[in-house]
C-alpha positions in Angstrom: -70.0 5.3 31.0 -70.2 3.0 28.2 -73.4 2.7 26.0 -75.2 -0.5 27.1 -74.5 0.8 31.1 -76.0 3.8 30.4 -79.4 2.4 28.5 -79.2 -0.1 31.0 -79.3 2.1 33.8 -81.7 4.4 32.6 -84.4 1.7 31.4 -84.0 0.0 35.1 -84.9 3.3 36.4 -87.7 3.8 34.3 -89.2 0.1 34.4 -89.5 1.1 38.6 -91.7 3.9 37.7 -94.4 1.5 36.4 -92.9 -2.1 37.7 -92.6 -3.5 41.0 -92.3 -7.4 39.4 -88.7 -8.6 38.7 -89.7 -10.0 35.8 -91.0 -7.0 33.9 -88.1 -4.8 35.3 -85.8 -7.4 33.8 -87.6 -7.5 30.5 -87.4 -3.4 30.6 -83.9 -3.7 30.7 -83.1 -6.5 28.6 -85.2 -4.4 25.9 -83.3 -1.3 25.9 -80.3 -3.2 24.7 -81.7 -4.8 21.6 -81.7 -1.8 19.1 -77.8 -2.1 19.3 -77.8 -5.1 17.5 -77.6 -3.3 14.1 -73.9 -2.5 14.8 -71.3 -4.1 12.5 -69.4 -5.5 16.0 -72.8 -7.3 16.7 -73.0 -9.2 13.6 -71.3 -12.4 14.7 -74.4 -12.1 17.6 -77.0 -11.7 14.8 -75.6 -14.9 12.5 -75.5 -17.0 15.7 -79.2 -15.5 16.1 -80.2 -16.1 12.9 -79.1 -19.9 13.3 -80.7 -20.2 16.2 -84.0 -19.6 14.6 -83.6 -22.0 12.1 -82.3 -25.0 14.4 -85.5 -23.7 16.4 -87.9 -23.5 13.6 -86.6 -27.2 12.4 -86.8 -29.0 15.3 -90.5 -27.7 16.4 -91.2 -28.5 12.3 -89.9 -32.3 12.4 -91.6 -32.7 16.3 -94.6 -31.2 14.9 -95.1 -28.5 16.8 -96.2 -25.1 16.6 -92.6 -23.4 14.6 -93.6 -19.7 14.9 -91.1 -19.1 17.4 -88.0 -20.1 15.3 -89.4 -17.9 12.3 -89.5 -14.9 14.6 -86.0 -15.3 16.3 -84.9 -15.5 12.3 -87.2 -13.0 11.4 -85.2 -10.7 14.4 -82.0 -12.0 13.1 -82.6 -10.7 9.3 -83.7 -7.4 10.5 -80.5 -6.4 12.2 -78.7 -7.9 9.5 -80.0 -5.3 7.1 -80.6 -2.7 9.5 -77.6 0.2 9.2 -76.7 1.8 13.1 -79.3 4.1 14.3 -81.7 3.8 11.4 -84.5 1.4 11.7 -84.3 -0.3 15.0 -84.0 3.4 16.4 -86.9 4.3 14.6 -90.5 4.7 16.2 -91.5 2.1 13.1 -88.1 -0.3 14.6 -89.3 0.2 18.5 -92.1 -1.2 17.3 -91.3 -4.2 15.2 -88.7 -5.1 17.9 -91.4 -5.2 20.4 -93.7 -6.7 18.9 -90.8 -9.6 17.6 -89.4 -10.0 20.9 -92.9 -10.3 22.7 -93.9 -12.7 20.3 -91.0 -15.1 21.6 -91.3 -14.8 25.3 -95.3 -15.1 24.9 -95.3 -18.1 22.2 -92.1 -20.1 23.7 -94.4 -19.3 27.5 -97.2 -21.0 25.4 -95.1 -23.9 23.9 -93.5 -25.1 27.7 -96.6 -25.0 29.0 -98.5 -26.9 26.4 -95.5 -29.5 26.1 -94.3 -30.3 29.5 -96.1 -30.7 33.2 -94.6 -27.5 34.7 -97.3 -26.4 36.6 -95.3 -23.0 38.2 -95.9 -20.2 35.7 -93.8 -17.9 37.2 -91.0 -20.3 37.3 -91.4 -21.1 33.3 -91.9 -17.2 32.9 -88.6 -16.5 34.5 -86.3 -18.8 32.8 -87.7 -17.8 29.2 -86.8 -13.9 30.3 -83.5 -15.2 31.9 -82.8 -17.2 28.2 -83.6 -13.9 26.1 -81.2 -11.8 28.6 -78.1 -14.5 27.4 -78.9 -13.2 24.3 -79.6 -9.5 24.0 -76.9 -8.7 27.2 -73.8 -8.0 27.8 -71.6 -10.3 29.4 -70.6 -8.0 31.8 -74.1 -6.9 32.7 -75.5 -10.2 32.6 -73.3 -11.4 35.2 -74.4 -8.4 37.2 -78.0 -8.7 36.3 -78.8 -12.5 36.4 -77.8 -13.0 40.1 -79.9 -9.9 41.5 -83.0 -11.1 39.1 -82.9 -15.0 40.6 -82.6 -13.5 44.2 -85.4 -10.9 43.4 -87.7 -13.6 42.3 -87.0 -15.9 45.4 -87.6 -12.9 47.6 -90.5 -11.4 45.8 -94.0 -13.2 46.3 -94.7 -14.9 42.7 -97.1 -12.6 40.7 -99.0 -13.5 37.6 -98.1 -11.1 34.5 -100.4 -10.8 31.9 -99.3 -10.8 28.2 -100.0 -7.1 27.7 -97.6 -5.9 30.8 -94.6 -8.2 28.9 -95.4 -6.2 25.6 -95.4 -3.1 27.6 -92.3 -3.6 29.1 -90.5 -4.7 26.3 -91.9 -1.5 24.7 -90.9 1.0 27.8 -87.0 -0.7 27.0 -86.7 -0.3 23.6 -88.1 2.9 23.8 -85.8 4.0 26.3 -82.7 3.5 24.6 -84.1 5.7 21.5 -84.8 8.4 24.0 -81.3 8.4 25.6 -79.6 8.2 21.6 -81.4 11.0 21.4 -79.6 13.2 23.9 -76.5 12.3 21.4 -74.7 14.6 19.0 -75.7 12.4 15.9 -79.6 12.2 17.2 -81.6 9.8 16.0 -83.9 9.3 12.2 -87.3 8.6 14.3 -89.4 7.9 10.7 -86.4 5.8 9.4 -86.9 4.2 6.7 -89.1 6.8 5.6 -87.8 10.0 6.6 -84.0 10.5 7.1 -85.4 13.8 9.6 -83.4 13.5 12.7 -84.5 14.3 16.3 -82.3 15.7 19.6 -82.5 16.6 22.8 -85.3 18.0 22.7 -87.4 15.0 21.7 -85.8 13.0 24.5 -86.9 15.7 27.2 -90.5 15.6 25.7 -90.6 12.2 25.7 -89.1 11.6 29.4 -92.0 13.8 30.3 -94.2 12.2 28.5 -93.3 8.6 30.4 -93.1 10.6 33.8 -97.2 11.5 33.3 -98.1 8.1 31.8 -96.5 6.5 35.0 -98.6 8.9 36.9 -101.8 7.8 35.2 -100.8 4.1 35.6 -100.3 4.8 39.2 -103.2 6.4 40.1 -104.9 3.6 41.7 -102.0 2.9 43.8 -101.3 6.7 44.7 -105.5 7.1 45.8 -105.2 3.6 47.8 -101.7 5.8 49.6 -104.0 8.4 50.1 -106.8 6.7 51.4 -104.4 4.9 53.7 -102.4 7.2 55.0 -103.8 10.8 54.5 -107.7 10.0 55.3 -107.3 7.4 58.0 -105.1 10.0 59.7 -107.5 12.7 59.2 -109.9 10.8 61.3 
């Protein structure tokens, strides 16, 4: 299976351990396949990026507008540029730099459309900013497989309002997953890169699927005592 399958795969079925919205399970998944950016067959991606930002960061700059978004999409862009394969980006220090870049885009471009125009759906504006970032952090092959099922999901799925924390958090549970499953690998993964060249393995991945399998109890709790209450007690009398 090749590589952004497989961290595709397993994110999605990790993002329906804590998501039921097609938006967050779609930001879960676009997530686990930005750390791959730092390969040298990406680059032409991460020049195209890096343009991007700046056409971005002009035009917001001459229309007077807030430009943050265009510095982080360059920001992103520079980091992947200087970033060697499986070093930083696949670093606990990189899962969390990428998150915190990529969340900053989806929650200031949501901002910026909202502020701008007189869209009034949310959920509508939500979706085509996640649909945007999955052009370009996805495969073509699995956004052609992804895009349909994630407009048909939201047209069946009743519209439900994300907060800003649960799009961090999914973006986190992606990124995150694809370090995990490169650490199942032969060459592991330098989890303190830059600071420490140490390399983890397998074992790091099993502790930390295990880890995710009791936090997605914890955030399920509520939903797994309303089951019980439902279900289990009602029965009982």
């Amino acid at each position: 299976m090749s590589s952004y399958k497989g961290h595709s795969i397993f994110a999605f079925l990790l993002s329906l351990m804590f998501f039921h919205n097609p938006l967050l399970i779609a930001l879960t998944v676009t997530g686990a396949n930005i750390p791959d950016f730092d390969h040298k067959f990406k680059k032409e991606h991460v020049y195209k990026m890096i343009i991007l930002g700046l056409i971005v960061f002009i035009s917001l700059f001459i229309l007077k507008l807030p430009y943050y978004v265009g510095l982080i999409i360059v920001f992103l862009g520079v980091t992947f540029y200087f970033s060697q394969h499986r070093s930083f980006t696949h670093s606990i220090f990189g899962v969390l730099t990428l998150t915190s870049a990529v969340a900053l885009i989806v929650i200031w471009g949501f901002q910026l459309i909202t502020a701008v125009t007189i869209i009034t759906n949310h959920y509508f504006v939500m979706a085509i900013l996640i649909a945007l970032l999955s052009f370009l952090f996805l495969n073509k092959k699995m956004l052609m497989i992804l895009l349909p099922l994630f407009f048909i999901s939201i047209v069946i799925f009743p519209a439900v309002k994300i907060s800003y924390l649960q799009i961090v958090f999914s973006l986190f549970l992606g990124v995150f997953s694809h370090v995990i499953l490169d650490s199942f690998t032969p060459a592991g993964i330098r989890i303190f890169a830059p600071l420490s060249s140490r390399k983890v393995y397998r074992n790091f991945g099993l502790s930390m699927i295990f880890l995710v399998i009791i936090a997605a109890l914890i955030y399920n709790i509520p939903i797994l005592f309303e089951i019980f209450g439902h279900y289990i007690l009602s029965n009982g009398g």
